[in-house]
C-alpha positions as CSV (number, residue, x, y, z in Angstrom):
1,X,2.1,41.2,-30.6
2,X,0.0,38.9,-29.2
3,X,3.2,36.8,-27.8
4,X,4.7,39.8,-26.6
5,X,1.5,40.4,-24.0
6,X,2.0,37.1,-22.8
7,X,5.1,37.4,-22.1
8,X,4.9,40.7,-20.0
9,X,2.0,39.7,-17.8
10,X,4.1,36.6,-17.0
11,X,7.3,38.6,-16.1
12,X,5.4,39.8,-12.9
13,X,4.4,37.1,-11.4
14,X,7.4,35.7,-9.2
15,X,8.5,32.3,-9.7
16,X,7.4,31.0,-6.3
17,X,3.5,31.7,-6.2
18,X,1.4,29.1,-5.0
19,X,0.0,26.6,-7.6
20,X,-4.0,26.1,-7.3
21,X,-4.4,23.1,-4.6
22,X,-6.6,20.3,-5.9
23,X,-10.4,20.6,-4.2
24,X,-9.8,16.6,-4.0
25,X,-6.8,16.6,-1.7
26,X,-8.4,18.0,1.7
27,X,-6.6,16.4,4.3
28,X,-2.9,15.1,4.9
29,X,-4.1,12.0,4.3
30,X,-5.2,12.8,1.5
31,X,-2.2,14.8,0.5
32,X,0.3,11.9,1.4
33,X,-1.7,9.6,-0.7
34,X,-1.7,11.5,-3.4
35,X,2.4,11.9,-2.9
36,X,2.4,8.2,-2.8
37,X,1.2,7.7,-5.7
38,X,3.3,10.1,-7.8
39,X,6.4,8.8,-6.5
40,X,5.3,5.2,-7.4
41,X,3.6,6.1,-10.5
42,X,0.6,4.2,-9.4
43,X,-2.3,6.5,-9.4
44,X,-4.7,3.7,-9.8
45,X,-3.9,2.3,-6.2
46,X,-5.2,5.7,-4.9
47,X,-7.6,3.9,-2.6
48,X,-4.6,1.6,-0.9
49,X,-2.2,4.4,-0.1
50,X,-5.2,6.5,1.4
51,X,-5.7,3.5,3.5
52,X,-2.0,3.3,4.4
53,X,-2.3,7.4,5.2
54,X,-4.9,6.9,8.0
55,X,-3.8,3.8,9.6
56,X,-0.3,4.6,10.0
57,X,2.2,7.6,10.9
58,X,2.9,9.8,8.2
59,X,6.5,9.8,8.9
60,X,6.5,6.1,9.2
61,X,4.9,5.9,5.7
62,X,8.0,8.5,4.1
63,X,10.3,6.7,5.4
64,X,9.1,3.3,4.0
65,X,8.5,5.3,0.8
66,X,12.2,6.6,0.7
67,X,13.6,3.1,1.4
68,X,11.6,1.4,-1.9
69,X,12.7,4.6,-3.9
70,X,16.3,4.2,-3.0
71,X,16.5,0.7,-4.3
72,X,17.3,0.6,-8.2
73,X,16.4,-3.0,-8.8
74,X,12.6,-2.3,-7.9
75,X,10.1,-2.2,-11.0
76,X,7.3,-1.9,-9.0
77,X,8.1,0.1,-6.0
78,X,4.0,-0.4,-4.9
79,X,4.4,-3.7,-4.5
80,X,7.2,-3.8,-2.4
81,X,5.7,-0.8,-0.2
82,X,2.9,-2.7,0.2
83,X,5.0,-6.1,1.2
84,X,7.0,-4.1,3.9
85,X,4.0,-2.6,5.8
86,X,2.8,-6.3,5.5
87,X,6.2,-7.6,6.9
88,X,5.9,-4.8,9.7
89,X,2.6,-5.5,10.5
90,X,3.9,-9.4,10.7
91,X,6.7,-8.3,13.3
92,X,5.0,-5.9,15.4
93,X,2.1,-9.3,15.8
94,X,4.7,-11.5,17.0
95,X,5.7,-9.1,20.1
């Protein structure tokens, strides 16, 4: 019976409430490290991508993100996000 009440007080809830935010993330920097990091499964770089968050553009960042998630021959995509912002910042020097 127990089940059964579970089961009810779930039906009412739609599908799309809002999941408790984490007190942690409080700013979209924050919130795009965090994404960084999940995409990347690299949670312990936390630090680097926060880093990343406040020094560049946002949409910048995705983009990068999208292009090392998009190749399949990548085993550690934060490596190679971390070599193209270098390369980047190497290019953007030289003008």
């Amino acid at each position: 019976m127990e089940i059964l009440g579970k089961i009810v007080k779930n039906i009412g809830r739609s599908p799309s409430a809002k999941v408790k935010a984490s007190p942690h993330l409080h700013s979209p920097a924050h919130l795009l490290a965090d994404e960084l990091c999940r995409k990347f499964n690299d949670k312990k770089h936390f630090g680097f991508y926060l880093k990343m968050a406040t020094l560049y553009d946002h949409n910048f960042l995705r983009n990068l993100a999208g292009q090392v998630l998009e190749s399949n021959t990548v085993k550690t995509p934060g490596r190679l996000f971390a070599y193209l912002i270098k390369k980047h910042n190497r290019e953007n020097s030289q003008l």
